[in-house]
C-alpha positions as a LaTeX table, in Angstrom:
\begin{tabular}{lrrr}
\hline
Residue & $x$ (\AA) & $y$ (\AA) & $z$ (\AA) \\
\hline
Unk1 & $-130.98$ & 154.96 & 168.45 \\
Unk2 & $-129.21$ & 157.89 & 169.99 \\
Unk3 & $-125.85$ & 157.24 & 172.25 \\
Unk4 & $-127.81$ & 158.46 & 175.18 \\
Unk5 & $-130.51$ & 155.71 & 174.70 \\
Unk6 & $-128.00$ & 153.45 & 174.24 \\
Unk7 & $-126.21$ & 154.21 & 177.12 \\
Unk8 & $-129.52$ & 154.68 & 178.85 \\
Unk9 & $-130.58$ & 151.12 & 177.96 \\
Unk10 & $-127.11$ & 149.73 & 177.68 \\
Unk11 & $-127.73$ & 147.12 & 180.79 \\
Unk12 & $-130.76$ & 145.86 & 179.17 \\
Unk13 & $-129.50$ & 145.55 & 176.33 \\
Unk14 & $-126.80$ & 143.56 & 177.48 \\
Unk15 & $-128.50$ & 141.29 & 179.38 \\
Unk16 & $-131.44$ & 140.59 & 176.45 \\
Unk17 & $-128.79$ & 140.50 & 173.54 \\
Unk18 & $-127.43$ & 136.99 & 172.97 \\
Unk19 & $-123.02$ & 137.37 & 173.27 \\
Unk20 & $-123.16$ & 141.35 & 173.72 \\
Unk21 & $-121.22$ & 142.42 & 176.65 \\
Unk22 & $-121.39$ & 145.69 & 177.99 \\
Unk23 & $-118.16$ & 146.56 & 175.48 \\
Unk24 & $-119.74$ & 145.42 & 172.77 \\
Unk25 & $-123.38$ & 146.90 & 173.19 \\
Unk26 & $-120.99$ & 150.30 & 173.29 \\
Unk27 & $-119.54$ & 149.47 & 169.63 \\
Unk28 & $-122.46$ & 148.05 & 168.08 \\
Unk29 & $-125.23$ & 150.11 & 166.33 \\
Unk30 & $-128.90$ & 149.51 & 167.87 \\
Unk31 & $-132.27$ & 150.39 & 165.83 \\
Unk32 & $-135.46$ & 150.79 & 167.17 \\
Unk33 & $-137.90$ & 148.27 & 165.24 \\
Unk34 & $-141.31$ & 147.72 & 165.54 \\
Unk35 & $-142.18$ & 144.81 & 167.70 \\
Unk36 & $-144.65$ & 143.33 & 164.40 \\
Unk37 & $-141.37$ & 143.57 & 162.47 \\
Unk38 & $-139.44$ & 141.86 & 164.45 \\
Unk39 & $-141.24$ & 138.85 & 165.64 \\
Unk40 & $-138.61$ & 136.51 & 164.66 \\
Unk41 & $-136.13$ & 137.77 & 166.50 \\
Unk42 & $-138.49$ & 138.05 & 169.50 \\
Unk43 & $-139.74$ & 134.29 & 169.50 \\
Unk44 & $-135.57$ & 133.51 & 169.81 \\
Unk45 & $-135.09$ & 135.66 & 172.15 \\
Unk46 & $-132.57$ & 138.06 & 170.40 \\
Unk47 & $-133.74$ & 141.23 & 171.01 \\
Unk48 & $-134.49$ & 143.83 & 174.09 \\
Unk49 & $-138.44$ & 144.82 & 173.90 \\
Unk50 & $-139.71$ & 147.58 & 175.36 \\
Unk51 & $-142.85$ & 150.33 & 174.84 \\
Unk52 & $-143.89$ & 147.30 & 172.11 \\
Unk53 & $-140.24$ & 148.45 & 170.41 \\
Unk54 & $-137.31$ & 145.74 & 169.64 \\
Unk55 & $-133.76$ & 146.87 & 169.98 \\
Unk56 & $-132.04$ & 145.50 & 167.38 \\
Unk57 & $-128.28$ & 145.17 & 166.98 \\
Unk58 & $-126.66$ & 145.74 & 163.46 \\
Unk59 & $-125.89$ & 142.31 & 162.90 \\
Unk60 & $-129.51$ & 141.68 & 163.39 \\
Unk61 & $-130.69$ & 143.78 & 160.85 \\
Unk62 & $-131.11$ & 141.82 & 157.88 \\
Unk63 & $-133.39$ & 139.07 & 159.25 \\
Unk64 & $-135.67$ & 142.83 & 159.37 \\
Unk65 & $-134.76$ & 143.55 & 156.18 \\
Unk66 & $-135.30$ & 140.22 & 154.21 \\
Unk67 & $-138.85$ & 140.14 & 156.42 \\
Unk68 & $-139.55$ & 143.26 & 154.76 \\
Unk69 & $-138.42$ & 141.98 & 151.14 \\
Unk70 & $-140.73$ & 138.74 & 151.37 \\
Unk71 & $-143.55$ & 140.65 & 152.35 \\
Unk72 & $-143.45$ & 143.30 & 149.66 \\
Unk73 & $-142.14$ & 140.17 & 147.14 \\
Unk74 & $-145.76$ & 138.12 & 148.08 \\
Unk75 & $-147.53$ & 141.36 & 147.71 \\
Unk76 & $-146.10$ & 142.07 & 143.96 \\
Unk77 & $-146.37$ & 138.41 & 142.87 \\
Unk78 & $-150.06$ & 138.65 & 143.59 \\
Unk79 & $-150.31$ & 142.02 & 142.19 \\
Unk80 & $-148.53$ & 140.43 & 139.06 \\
Unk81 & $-150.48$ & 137.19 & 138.85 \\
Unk82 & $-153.72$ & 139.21 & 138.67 \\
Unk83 & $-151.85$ & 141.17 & 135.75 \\
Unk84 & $-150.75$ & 138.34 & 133.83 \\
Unk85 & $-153.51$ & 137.88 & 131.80 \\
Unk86 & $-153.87$ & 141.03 & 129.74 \\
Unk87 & $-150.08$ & 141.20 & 129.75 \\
Unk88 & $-150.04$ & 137.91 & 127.89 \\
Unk89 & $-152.23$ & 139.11 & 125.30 \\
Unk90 & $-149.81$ & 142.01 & 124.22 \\
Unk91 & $-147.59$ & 140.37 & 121.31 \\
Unk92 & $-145.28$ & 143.35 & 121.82 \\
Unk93 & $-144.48$ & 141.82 & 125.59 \\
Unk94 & $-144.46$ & 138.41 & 125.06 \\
Unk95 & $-141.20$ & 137.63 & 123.87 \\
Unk96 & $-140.14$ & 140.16 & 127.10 \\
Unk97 & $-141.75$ & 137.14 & 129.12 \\
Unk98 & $-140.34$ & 134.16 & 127.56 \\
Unk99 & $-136.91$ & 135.60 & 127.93 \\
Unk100 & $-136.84$ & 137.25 & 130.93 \\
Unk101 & $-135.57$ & 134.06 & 133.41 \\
Unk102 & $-132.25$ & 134.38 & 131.31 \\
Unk103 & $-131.94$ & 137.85 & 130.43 \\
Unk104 & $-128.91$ & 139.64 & 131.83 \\
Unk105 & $-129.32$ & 143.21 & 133.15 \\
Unk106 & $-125.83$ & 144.18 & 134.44 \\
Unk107 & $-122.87$ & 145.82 & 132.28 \\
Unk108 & $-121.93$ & 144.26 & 128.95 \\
Unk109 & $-118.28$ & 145.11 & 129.08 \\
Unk110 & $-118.14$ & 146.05 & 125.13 \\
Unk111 & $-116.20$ & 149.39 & 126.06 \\
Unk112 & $-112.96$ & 149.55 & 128.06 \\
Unk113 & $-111.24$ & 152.24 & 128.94 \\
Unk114 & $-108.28$ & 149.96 & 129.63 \\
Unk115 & $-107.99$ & 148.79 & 125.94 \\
Unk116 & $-104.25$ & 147.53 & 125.44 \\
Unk117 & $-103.34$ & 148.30 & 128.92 \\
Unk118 & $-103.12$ & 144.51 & 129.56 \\
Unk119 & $-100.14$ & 143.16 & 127.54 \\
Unk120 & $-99.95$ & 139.14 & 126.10 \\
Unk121 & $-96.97$ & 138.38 & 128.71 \\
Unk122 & $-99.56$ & 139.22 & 131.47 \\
Unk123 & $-102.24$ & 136.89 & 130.60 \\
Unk124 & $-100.51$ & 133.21 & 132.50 \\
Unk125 & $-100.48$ & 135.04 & 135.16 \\
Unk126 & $-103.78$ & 136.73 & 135.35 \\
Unk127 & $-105.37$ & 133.61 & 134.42 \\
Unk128 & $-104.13$ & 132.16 & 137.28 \\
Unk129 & $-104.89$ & 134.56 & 139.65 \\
Unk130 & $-107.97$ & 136.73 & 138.03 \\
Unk131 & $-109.73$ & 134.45 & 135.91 \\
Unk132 & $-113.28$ & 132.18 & 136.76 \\
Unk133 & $-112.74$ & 128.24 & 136.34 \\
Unk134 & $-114.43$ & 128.45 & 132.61 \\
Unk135 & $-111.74$ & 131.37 & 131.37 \\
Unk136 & $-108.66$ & 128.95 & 133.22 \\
Unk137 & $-109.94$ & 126.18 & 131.56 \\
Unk138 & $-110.08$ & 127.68 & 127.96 \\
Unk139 & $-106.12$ & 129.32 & 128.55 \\
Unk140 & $-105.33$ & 126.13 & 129.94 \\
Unk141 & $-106.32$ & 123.92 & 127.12 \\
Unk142 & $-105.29$ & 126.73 & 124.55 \\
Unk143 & $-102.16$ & 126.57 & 125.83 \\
Unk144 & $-101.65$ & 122.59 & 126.22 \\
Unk145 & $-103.08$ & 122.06 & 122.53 \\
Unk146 & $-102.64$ & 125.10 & 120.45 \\
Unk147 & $-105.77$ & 125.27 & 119.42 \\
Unk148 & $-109.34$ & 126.05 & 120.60 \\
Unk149 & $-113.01$ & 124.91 & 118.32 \\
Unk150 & $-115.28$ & 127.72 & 117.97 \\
Unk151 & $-117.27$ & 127.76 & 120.84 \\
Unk152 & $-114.12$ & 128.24 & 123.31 \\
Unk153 & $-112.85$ & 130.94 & 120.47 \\
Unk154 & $-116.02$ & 132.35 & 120.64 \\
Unk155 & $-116.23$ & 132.47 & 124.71 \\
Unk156 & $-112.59$ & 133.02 & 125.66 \\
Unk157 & $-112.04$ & 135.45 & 122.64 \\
Unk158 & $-114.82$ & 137.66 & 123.38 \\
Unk159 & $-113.40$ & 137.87 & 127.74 \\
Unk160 & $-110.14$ & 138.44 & 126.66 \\
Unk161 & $-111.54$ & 141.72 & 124.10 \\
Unk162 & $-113.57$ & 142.93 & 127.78 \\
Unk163 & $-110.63$ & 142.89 & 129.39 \\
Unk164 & $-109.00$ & 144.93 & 127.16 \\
Unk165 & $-107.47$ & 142.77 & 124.65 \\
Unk166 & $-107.12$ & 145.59 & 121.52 \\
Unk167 & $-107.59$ & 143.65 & 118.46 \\
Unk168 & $-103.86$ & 143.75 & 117.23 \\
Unk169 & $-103.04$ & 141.89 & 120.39 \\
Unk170 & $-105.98$ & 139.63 & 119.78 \\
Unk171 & $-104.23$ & 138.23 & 116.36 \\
Unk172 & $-100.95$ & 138.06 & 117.83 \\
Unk173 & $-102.18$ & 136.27 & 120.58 \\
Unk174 & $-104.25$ & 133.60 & 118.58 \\
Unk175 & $-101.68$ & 133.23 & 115.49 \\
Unk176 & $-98.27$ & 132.49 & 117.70 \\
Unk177 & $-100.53$ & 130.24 & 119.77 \\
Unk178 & $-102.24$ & 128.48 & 116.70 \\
Unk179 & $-98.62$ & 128.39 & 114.55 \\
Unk180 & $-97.31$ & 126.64 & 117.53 \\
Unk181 & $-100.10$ & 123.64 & 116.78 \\
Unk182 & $-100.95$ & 122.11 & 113.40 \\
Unk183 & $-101.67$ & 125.90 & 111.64 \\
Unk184 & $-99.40$ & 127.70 & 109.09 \\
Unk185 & $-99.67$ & 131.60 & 109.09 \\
Unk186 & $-101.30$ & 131.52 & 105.82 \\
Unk187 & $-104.36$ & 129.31 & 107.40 \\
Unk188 & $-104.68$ & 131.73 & 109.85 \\
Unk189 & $-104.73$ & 134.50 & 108.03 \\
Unk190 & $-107.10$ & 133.06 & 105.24 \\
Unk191 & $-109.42$ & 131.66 & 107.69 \\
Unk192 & $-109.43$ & 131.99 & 111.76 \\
Unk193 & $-108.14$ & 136.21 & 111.14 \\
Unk194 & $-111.45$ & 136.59 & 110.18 \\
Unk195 & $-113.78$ & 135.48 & 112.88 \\
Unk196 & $-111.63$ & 137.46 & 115.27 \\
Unk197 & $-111.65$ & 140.84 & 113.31 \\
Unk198 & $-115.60$ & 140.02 & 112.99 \\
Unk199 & $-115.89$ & 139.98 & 117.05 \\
Unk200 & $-114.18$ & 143.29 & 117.10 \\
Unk201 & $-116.56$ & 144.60 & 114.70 \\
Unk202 & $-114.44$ & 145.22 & 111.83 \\
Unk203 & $-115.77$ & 142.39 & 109.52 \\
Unk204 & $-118.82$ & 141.83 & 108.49 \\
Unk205 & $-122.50$ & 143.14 & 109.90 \\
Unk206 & $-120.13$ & 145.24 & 111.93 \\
Unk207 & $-121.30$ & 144.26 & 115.25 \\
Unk208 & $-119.53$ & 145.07 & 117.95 \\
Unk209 & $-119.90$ & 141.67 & 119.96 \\
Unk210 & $-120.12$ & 142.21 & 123.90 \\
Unk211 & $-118.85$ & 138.97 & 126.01 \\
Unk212 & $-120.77$ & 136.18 & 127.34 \\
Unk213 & $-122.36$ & 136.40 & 130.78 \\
Unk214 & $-122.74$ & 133.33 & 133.17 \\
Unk215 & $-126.29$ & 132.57 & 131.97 \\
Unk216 & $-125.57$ & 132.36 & 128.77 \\
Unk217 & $-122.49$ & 130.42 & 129.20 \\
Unk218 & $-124.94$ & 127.91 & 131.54 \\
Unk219 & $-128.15$ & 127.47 & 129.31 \\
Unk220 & $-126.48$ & 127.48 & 125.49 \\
Unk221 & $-123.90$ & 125.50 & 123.21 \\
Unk222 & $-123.52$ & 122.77 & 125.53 \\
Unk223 & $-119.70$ & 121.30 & 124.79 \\
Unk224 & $-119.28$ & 118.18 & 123.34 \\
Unk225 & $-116.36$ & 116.04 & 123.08 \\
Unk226 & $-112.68$ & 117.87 & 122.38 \\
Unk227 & $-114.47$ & 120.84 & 123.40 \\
Unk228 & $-113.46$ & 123.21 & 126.30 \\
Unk229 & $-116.10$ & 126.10 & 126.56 \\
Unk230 & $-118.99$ & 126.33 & 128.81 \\
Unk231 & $-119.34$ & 126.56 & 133.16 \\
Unk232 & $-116.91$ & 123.66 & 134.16 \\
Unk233 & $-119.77$ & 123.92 & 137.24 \\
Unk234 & $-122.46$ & 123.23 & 135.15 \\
Unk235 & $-121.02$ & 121.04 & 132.25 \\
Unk236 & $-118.16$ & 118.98 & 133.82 \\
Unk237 & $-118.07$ & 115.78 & 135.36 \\
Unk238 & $-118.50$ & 116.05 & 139.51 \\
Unk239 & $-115.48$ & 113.58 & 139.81 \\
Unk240 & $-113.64$ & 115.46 & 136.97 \\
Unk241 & $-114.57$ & 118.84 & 138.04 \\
Unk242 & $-113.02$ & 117.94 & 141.86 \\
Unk243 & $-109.64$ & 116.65 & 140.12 \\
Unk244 & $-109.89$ & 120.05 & 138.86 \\
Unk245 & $-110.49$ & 121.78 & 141.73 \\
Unk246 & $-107.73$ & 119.33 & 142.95 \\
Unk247 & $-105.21$ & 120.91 & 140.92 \\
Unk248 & $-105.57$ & 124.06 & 141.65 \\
Unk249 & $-105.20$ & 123.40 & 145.62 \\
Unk250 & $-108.37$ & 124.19 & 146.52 \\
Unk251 & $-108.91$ & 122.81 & 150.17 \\
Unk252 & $-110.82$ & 119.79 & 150.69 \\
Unk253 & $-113.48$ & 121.20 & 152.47 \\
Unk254 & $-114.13$ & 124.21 & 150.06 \\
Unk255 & $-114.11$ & 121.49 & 147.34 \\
Unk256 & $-117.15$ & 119.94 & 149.34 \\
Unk257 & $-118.90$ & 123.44 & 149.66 \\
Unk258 & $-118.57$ & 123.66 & 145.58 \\
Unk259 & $-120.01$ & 120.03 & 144.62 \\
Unk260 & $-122.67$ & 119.71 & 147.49 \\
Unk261 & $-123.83$ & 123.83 & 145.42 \\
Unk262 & $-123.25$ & 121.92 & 142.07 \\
Unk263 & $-125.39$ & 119.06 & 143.22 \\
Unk264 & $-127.95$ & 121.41 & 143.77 \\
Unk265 & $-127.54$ & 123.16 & 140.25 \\
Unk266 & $-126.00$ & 126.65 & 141.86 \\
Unk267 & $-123.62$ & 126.95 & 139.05 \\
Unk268 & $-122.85$ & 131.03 & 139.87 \\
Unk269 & $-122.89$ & 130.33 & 143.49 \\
Unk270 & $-120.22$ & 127.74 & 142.97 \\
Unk271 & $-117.86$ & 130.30 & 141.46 \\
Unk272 & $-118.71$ & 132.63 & 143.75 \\
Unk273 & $-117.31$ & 130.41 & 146.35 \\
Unk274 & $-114.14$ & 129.28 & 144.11 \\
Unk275 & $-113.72$ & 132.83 & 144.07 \\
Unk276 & $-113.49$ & 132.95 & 147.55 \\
Unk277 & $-111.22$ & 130.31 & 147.75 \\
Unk278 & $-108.86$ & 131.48 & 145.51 \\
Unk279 & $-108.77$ & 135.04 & 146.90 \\
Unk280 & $-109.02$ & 134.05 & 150.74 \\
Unk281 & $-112.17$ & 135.95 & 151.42 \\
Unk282 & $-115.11$ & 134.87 & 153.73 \\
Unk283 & $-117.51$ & 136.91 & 151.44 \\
Unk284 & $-117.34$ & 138.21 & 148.18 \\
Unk285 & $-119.99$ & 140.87 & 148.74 \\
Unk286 & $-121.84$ & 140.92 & 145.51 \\
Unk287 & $-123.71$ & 138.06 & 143.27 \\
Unk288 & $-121.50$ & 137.05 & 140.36 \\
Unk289 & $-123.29$ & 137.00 & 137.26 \\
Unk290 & $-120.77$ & 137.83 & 134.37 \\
Unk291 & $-117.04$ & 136.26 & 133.81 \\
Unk292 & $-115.59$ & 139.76 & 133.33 \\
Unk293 & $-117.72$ & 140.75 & 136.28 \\
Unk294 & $-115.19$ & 137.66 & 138.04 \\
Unk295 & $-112.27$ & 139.23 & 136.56 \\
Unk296 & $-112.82$ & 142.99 & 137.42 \\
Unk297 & $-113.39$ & 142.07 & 141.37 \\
Unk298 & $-110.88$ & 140.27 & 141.27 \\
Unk299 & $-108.30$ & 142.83 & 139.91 \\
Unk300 & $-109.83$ & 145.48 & 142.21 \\
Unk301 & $-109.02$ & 142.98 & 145.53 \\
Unk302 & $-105.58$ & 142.12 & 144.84 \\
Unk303 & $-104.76$ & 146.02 & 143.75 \\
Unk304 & $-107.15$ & 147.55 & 146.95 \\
Unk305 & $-109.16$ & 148.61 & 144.59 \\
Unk306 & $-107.98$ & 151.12 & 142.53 \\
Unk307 & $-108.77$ & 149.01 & 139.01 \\
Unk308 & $-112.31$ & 148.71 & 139.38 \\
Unk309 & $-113.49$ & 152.17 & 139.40 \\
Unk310 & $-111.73$ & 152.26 & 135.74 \\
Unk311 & $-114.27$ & 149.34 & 134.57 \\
Unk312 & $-117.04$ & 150.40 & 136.72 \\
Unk313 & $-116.71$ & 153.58 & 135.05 \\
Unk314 & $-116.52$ & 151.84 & 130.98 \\
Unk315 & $-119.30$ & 149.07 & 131.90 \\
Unk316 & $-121.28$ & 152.11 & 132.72 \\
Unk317 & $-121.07$ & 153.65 & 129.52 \\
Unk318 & $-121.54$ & 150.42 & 127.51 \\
Unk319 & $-125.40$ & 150.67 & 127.62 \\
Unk320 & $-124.91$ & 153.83 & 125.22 \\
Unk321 & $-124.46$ & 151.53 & 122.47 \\
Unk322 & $-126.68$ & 151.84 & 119.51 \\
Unk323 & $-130.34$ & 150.02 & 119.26 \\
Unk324 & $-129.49$ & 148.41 & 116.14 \\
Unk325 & $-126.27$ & 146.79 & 117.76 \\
Unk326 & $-127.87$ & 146.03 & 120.56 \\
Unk327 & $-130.97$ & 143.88 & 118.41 \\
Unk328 & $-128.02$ & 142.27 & 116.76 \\
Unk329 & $-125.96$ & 140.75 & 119.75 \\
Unk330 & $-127.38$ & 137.83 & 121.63 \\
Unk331 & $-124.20$ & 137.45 & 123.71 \\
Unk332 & $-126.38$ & 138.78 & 126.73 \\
Unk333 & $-128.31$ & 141.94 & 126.18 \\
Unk334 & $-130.43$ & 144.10 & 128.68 \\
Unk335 & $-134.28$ & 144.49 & 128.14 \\
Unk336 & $-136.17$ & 146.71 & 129.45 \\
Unk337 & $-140.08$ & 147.96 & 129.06 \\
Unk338 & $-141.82$ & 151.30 & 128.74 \\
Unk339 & $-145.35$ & 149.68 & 129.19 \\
Unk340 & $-147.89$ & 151.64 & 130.80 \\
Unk341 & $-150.57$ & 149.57 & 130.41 \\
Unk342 & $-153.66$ & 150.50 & 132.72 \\
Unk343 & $-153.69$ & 146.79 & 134.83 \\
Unk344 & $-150.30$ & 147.47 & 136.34 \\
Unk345 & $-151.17$ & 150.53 & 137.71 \\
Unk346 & $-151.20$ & 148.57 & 141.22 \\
Unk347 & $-148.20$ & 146.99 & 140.77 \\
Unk348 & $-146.72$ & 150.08 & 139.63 \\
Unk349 & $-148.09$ & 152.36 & 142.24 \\
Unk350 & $-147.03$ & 149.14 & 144.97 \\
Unk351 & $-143.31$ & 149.96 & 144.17 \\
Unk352 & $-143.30$ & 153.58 & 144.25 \\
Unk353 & $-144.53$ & 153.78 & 148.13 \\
Unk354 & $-142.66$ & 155.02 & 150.67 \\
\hline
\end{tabular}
């Protein structure tokens, strides 16, 4: 609404708006809702009605908006139900279907524009400060034992190469570690060298393997014994996974938030909300779904966000990657469907209203 309705209304307002003073009614933003839309917030009370109108405050508006969203969701899933059938028949889709509760739709972080801009004497820190649980865990152990199994080469080798890890730094990084262990150079060379040059591509089918994504991470290669990889959310111990949490000084009562969303098997909400404990925000602001994703936001916090438009920018231009790379890589890659078939013409039509 206008100023001048506001103002108009403003003691009305006031008076019908739970904890808005006159003041505040002045600084808020009001919207003029339909009185069907916003029955909810007219059964508690919350609104000012008028004219078969609500008057509702910005801070009000999502309980509209997710209203909204379930409406149009029941619609589609009924729309889509009816469609099932004939979809189900088309081999061409069914292995869309099958997959689609763990595909992964956001950036693959296989090109950075930051390649080599992070050098090896930066990564204790970063890992500290920037890196999920799962990446801290894999330095961590790396680190303490001088030597990672495959699946924790595999998932830690493959962040470190999206955040910009150029492959010469990627040997140097794993051969002075390894040396320090039980491995001579030779050993390296001969054997380990390999797997890493064949993540960059350069060995080979010549793939050009993009990192692991949260789901991914979650749902495959479960670690075993002397293992380190996977979500320390979703594979770890609840009483070992606290120690953890522990350790890194999380507070008690964040470390209750983060095991009551484990209990109920919200592995990426769990590092969502280590993430805001480690970073001291109330709200993160967008739904973590990639470890890389973790990384980037965190970089672009603690630099006021002057990083993230650089990987925001390479992410982007990842999807150009060729189909036959793309068929290759199972680390977590985007599908998508040109179907036009003639039975989801409703469903189709349903999201294209105004």
């Amino acid at each position: 609404i206008s100023e001048d309705v506001k103002n108009e209304l403003a003691n009305e307002l006031s008076a019908s708006t739970p904890g808005f003073s006159m003041i505040k009614v002045k600084e808020q933003q009001f919207y003029k809702v339909g009185l069907a839309d916003a029955v909810d917030l007219f059964r508690a009370r919350r609104v000012f009605i008028k004219d078969g109108f609500a008057y509702v405050p910005l801070k009000e508006i999502d309980a509209i908006v997710l209203n909204n969203y379930r409406t149009k969701l029941s619609k589609a899933l009924a729309l889509t139900a009816r469609s099932l059938p004939s979809i189900q028949s088309d081999e061409r889709l069914q292995p869309l279907l099958n997959h689609l509760s763990h595909s992964y739709v956001g950036p693959d972080y296989s090109v950075q524009k930051n390649t080599g801009k992070i050098s090896l004497e930066q990564i204790d820190s970063l890992s500290v400060k920037s890196f999920p649980l799962c990446m801290r865990q894999l330095h961590r152990a790396l680190r303490d034992n001088h030597h990672l199994r495959h699946g924790g080469r595999m998932q830690y080798g493959l962040f470190l190469k999206g955040i910009g890890l150029t492959l010469e730094q990627a040997l140097e990084f794993w051969k002075k570690e390894f040396i320090r262990g039980k491995v001579d150079p030779d050993k390296f060379d001969k054997g380990y060298a390999y797997s890493i040059r064949h993540n960059y591509g350069k060995e080979g089918k010549r793939t050009d393997y993009t990192p692991y994504c949260c789901m991914k991470i979650i749902m495959s290669n479960p670690p075993s014994q002397g293992d380190y990889h996977g979500c320390p959310f979703r594979h770890s111990d609840p009483e070992l996974l606290k120690q953890k949490l522990q350790l890194y000084k999380i507070p008690p009562s964040g470390i209750t938030q983060i095991l009551e969303l484990v209990k109920g098997m919200h592995y990426q909400l769990a590092c969502q909300k280590y993430f805001e404990l480690t970073h001291d925000v109330d709200d993160i602001g967008f739904s973590l779904n990639h470890p890389n994703q973790y990384f980037t936001e965190s970089q672009k916090l603690l630099s006021g966000g002057k990083e993230l438009k650089k990987e925001l920018s390479n992410s982007g231009s990842s999807h150009q990657k060729s189909n036959s790379q793309e068929s290759m890589n199972s680390n977590c890659t985007p599908t998508s469907s040109n179907t036009t078939d003639a039975e989801l013409e409703g469903l189709e039509a349903y999201f294209t209203e105004d």
